[in-house]
Residue, then its C-alpha position, 0 to 999 in steps of 0.5 A: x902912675x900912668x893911664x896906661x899899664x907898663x911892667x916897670x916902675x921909676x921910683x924917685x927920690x928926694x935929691x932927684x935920683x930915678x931908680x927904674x925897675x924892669x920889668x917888675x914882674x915876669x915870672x919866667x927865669x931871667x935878669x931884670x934890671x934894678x937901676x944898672x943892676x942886673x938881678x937873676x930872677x927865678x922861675x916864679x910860676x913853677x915856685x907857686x905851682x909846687x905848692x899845693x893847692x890845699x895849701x893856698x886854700x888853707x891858707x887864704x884867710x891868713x893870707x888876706x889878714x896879713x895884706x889887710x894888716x901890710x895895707x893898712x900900715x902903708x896907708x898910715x904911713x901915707x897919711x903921715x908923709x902926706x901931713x909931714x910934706x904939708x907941714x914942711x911947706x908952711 
């Protein structure tokens, strides 16, 4: 994480690969990139836009329990790497 906002992301991994993302989130139509990947990306605000309003308002409460329910997994998963990483180092 940086001090300033990028619309990509480098994720590494173990053996030191670097995997850049770019950019994450666009909306329009177009390539993005996953490593020397190209990935065609489809029109993500006109995809949001032809769902109903109602439907967002309807739905929000479920929508929430399911990011609380994704977040706390991540989280928990987090404290597990964290304690596996500090269990190596001994």
């Amino acid at each position: 994480v940086g001090p300033e906002y990028r619309n990509r992301a480098d994720v590494r991994l173990d053996d030191g690969t670097t995997i850049d993302f770019h950019p994450i989130f666009y909306g329009r139509p177009g390539t993005r990139m996953i490593g020397s990947e190209p990935v065609t990306d489809g029109n993500a605000f006109e995809e949001m836009f032809a769902v109903p309003r109602e439907h967002w308002i309807e739905t929000q409460a479920t929508r929430l329990d399911s990011m609380q329910a994704v977040t706390a997994c991540l989280e928990a998963l987090g404290e597990k790497l964290t304690r596996l990483r500090i269990a190596q180092r001994r």
